[in-house]
PATORKOL-908966 format. One record per residue (C-alpha): x, y, z; residue number from 0; residue in three letters. Coordinates in steps of 0.25 Angstrom, whole numbers. Layout:
BEGIN
+-------+-------+-------+-----+------+
!    c1 !    c2 !    c3 ! pos ! code !
+-------+-------+-------+-----+------+
!     X !     Y !     Z ! NUM !  ALA !
...
+-------+-------+-------+-----+------+
//
This chain:
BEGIN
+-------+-------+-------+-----+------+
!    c1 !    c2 !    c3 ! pos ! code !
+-------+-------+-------+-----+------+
!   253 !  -517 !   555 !   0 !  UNK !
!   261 !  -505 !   557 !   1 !  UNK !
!   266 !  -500 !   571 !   2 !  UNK !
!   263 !  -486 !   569 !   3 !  UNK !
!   251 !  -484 !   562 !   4 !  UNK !
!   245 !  -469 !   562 !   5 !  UNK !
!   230 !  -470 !   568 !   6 !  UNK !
!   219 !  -466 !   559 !   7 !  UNK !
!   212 !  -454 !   564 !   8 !  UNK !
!   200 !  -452 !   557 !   9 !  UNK !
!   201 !  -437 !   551 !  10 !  UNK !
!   215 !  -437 !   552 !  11 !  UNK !
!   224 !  -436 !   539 !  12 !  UNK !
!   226 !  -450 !   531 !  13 !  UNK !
!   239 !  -454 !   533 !  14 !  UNK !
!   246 !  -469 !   528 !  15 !  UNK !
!   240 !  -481 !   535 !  16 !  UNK !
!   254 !  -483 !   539 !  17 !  UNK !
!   260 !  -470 !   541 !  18 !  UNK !
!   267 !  -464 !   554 !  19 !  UNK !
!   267 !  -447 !   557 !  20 !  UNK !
!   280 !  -442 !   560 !  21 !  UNK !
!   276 !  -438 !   574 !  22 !  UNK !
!   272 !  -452 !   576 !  23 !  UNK !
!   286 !  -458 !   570 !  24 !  UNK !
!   293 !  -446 !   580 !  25 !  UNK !
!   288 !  -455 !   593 !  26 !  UNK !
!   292 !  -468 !   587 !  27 !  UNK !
!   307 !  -463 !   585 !  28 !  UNK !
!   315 !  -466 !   596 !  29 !  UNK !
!   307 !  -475 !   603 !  30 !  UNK !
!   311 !  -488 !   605 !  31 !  UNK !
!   300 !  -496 !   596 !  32 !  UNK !
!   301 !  -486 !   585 !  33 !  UNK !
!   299 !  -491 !   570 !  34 !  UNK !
!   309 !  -490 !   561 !  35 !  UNK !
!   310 !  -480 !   552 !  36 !  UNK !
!   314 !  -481 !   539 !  37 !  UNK !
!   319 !  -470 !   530 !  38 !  UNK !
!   317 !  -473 !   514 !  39 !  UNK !
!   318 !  -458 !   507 !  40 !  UNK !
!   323 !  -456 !   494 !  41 !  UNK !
!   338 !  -452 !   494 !  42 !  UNK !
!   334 !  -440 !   489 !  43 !  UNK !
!   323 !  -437 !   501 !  44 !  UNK !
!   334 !  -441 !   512 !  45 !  UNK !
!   345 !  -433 !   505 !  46 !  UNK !
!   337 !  -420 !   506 !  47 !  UNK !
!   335 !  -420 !   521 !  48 !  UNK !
!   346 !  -432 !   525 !  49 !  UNK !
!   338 !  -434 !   539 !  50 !  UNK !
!   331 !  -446 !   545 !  51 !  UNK !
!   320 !  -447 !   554 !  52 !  UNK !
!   327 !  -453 !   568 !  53 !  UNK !
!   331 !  -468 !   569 !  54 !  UNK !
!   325 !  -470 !   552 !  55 !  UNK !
!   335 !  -477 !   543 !  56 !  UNK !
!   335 !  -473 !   528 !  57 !  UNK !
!   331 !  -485 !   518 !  58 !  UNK !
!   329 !  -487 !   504 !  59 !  UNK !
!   312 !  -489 !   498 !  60 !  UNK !
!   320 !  -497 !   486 !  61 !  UNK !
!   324 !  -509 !   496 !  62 !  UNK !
!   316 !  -509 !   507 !  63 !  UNK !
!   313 !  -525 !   504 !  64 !  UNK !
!   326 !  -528 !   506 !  65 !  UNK !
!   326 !  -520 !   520 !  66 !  UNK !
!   311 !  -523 !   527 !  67 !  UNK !
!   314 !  -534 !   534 !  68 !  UNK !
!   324 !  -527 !   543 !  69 !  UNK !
!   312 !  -520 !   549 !  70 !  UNK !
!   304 !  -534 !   550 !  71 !  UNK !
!   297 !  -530 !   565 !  72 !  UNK !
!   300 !  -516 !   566 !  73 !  UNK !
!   289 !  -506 !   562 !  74 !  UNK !
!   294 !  -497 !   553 !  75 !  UNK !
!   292 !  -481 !   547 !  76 !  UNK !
!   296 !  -478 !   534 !  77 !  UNK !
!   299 !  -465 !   530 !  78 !  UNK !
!   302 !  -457 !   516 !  79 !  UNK !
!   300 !  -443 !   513 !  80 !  UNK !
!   284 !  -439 !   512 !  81 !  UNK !
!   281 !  -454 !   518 !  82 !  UNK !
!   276 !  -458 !   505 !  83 !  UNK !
!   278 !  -468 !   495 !  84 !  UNK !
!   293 !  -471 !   500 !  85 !  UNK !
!   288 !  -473 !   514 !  86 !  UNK !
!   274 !  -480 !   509 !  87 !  UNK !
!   282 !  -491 !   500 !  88 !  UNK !
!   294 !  -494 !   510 !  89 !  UNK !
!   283 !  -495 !   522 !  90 !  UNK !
!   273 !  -504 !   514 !  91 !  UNK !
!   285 !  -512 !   509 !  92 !  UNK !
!   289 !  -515 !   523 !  93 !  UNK !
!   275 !  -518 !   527 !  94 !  UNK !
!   274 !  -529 !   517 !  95 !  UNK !
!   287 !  -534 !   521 !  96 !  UNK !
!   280 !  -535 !   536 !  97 !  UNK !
!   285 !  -522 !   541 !  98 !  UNK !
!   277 !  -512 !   550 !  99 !  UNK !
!   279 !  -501 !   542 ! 100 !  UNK !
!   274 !  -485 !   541 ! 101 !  UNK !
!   277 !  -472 !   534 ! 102 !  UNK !
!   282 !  -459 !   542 ! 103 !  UNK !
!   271 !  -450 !   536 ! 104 !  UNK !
!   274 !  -438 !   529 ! 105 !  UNK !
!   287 !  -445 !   527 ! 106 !  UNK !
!   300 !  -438 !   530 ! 107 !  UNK !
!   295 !  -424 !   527 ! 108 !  UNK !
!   285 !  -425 !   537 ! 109 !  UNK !
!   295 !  -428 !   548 ! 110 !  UNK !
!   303 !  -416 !   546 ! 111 !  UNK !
!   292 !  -407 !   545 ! 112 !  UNK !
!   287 !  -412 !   561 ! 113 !  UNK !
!   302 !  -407 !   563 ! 114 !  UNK !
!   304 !  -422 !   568 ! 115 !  UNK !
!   320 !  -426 !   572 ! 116 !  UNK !
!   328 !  -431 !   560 ! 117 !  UNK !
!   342 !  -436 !   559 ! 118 !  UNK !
!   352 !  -432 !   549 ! 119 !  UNK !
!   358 !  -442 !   544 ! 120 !  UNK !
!   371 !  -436 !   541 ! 121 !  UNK !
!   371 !  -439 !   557 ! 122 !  UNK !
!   370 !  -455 !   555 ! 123 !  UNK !
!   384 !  -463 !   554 ! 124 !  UNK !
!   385 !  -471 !   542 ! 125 !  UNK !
!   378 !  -483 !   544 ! 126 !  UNK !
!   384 !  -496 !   541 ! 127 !  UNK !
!   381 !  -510 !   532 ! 128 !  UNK !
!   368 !  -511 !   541 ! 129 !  UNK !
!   363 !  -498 !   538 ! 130 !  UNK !
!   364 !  -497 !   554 ! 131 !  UNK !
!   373 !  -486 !   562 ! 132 !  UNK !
!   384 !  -490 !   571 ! 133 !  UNK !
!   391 !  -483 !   585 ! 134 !  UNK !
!   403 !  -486 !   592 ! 135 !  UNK !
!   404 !  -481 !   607 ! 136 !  UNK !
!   412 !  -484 !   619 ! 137 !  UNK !
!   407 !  -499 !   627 ! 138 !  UNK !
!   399 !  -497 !   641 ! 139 !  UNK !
!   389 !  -486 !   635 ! 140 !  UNK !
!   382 !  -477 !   648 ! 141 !  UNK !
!   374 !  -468 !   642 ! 142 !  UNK !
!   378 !  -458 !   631 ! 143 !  UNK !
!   380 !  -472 !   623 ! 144 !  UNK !
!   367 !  -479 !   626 ! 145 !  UNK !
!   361 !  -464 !   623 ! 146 !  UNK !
!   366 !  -463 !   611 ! 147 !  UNK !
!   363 !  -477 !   605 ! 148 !  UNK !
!   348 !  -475 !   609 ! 149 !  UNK !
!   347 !  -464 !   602 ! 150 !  UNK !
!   354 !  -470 !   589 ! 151 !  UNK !
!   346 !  -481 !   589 ! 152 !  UNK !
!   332 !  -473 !   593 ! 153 !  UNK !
!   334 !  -461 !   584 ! 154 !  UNK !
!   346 !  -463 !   575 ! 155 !  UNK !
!   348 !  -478 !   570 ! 156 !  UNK !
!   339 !  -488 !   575 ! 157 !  UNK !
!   350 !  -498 !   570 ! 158 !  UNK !
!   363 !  -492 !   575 ! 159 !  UNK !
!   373 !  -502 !   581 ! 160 !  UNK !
!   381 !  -497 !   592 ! 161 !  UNK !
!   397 !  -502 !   596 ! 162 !  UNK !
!   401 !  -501 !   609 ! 163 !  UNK !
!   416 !  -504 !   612 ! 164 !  UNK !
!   428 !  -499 !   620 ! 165 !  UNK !
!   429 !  -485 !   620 ! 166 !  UNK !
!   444 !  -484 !   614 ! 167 !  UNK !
!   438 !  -492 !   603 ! 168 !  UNK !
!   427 !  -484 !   600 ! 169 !  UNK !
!   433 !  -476 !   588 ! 170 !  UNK !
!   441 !  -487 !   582 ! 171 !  UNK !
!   428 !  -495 !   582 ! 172 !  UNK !
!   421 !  -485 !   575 ! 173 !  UNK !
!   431 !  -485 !   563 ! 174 !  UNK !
!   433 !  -498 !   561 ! 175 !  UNK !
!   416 !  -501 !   561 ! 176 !  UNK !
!   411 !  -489 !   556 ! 177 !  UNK !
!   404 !  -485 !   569 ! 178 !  UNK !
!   402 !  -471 !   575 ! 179 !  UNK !
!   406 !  -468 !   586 ! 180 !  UNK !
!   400 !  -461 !   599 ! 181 !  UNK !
!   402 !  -456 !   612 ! 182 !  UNK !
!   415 !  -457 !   613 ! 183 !  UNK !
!   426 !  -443 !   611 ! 184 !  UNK !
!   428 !  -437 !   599 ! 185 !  UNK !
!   418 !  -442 !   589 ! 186 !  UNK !
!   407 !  -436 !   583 ! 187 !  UNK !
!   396 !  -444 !   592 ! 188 !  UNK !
!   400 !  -439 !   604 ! 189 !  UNK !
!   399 !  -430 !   617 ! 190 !  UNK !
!   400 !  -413 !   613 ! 191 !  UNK !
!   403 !  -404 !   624 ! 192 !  UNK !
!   390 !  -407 !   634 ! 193 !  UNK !
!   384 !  -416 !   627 ! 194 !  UNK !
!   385 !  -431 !   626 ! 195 !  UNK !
!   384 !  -440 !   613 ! 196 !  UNK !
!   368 !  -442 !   614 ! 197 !  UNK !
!   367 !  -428 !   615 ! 198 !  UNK !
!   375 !  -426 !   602 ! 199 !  UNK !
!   367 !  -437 !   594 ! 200 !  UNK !
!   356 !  -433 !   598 ! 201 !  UNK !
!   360 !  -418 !   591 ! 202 !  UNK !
!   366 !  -423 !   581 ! 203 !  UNK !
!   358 !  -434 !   576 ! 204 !  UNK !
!   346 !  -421 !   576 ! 205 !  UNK !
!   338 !  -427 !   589 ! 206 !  UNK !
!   337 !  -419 !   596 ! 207 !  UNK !
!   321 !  -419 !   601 ! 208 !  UNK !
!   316 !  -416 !   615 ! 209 !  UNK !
!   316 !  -431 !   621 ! 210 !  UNK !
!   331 !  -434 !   617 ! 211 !  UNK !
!   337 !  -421 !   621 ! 212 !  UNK !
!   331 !  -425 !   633 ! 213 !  UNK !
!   336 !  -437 !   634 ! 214 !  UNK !
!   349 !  -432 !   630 ! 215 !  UNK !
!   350 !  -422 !   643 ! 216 !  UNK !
!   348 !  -436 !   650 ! 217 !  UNK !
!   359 !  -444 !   643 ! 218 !  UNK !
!   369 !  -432 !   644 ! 219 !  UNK !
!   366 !  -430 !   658 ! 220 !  UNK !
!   369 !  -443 !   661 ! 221 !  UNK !
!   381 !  -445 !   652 ! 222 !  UNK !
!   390 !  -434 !   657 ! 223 !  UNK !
!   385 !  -435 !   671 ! 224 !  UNK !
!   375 !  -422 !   671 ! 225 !  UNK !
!   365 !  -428 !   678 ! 226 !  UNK !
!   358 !  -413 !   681 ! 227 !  UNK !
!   355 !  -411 !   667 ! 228 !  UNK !
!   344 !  -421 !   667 ! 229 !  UNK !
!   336 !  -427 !   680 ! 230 !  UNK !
!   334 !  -440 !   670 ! 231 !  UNK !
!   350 !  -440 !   670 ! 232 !  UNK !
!   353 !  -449 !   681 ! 233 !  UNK !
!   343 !  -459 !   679 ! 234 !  UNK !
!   349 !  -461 !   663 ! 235 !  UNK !
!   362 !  -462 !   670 ! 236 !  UNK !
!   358 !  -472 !   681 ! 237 !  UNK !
!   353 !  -481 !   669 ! 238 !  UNK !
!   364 !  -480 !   660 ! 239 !  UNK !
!   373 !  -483 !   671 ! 240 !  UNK !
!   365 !  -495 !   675 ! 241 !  UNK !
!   364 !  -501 !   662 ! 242 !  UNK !
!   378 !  -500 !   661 ! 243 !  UNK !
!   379 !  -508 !   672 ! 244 !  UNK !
!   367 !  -519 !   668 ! 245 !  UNK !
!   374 !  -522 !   655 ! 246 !  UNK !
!   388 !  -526 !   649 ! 247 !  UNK !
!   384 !  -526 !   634 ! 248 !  UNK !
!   384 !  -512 !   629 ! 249 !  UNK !
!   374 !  -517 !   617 ! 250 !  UNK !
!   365 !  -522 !   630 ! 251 !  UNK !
!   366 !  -510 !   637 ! 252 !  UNK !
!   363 !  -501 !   626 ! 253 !  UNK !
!   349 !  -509 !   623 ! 254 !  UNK !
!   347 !  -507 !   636 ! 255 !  UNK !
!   349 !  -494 !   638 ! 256 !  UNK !
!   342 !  -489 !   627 ! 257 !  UNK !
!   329 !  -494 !   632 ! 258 !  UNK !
!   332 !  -484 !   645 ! 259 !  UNK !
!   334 !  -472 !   633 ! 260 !  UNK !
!   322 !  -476 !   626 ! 261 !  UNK !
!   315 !  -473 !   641 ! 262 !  UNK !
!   322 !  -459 !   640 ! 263 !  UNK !
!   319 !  -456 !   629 ! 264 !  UNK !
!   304 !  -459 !   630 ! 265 !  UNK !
!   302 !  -452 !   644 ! 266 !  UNK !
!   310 !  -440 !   637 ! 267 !  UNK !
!   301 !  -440 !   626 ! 268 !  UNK !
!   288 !  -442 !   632 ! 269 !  UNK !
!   287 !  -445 !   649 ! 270 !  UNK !
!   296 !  -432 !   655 ! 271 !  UNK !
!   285 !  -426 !   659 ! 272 !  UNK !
!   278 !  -439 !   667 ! 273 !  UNK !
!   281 !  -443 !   682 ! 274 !  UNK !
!   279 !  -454 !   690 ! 275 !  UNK !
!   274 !  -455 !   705 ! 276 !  UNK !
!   271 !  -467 !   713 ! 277 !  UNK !
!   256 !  -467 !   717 ! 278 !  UNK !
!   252 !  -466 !   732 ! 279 !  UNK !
!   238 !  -471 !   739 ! 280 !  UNK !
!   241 !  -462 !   747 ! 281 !  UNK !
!   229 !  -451 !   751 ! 282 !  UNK !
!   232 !  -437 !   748 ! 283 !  UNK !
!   232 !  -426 !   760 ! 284 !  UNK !
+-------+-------+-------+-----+------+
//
């Protein structure tokens, strides 16, 4: 039985039994129990509007038997321009297959028109054999390179593999395994001027909502040592530093520290208003 199933309301307009609305799938994304979405429009469709809806991966209706095992346990949304019969087949191809799977409803178009984020794919390294992305970096991440990994991995490529090494090897290590490289001088994934290299993905990667520019004040704040420009900055910081300290395996560390974004990220998107006090028994004057 599909995850996300849309409640019937009686009087409301009939959608598919297994269908998803944009503004439902835009709560999902980022999260850390999000489905996977699938991406199967037309070359035609994808080619007049080259973006994707964050963290989907483009595949082809024609093969989807060979490819529906790989999300055998994982929920998953499939989405095509209107959200009709490219979507409908895929889904109910994958569901016999014993996948939990739904439409995006309205498809595509409908995603654009609620002025949801979408991600240009001209932004997207080239993937490789694996259909998967892959980062190089300097060894010993703080911050900016647990940040940005996070938001790859939540927003970008669910899949994406990241390399850390020895900082003088980080560019040769990137030509010789066709990796991109990040956050480090004088590449394109980089600091600019003020900001720092989550700052500039989140731009680039067209991002930039409420909740993650938020989160980016924090991560900057704490990354170049600007602790006044968000109160949440030294707290990040402490953390970071902490887990730096807690683990020697930089693959460790960074699954680690990407449970502490995904608690930044959902107090940014939806607890900045709510506060904490301990009760008291005690009578009031």
């Amino acid at each position: 039985m599909p995850k996300y199933r849309v409640p019937f309301n009686e009087g409301a307009s009939m959608a598919s039994f297994n269908s998803i609305p944009s503004e439902k799938l835009a709560r999902l994304i980022g999260t850390a129990h999000a489905p996977a979405l699938i991406d199967v429009r037309t070359d035609e469709d994808f080619n007049s509007d080259p973006r994707l809806i964050p963290g989907s991966v483009r595949r082809s209706h024609l093969d989807v038997v060979d490819w529906a095992s790989e999300y055998d346990g994982h929920p998953a949304i499939v989405i095509c321009q209107k959200g009709k019969k490219l979507s409908e087949g895929t889904a109910a191809w994958l569901r016999q297959s014993g996948v939990s799977a739904e439409v995006l409803e309205d498809g595509f178009v409908n995603w654009q028109q609620a002025k949801l984020p979408t991600v240009a794919s001209a932004r997207l390294p080239a993937r490789d054999g694996r259909g998967r992305t892959v980062w190089v970096t300097r060894a010993r991440p703080k911050i900016d390179r647990i940040a940005c990994p996070w938001l790859i991995r939540r927003f970008v490529d669910p899949a994406a593999v990241f390399l850390f090494v020895a900082p003088s090897e980080v560019t040769a290590v990137a030509e010789r395994f066709n990796a991109t490289p990040f956050d480090i001088e004088d590449v394109f994934w980089s600091h600019r001027g003020e900001l720092c290299t989550f700052d500039v993905m989140i731009e680039e990667f067209g991002l930039a909502t409420p909740p993650l520019l938020r989160l980016a004040t924090m991560v900057r704040a704490a990354d170049t040592g600007r602790l006044d420009l968000s109160p949440e900055a030294p707290g990040l910081l402490a953390a970071s530093l902490g887990l730096s300290r807690m683990y020697d395996d930089d693959l460790a560390q960074l699954n680690a520290g990407v449970l502490i974004y995904d608690a930044f990220f959902r107090w940014c998107r939806d607890a900045t208003g709510e506060t904490h006090n301990w009760p008291t028994s005690k009578a009031k004057p």
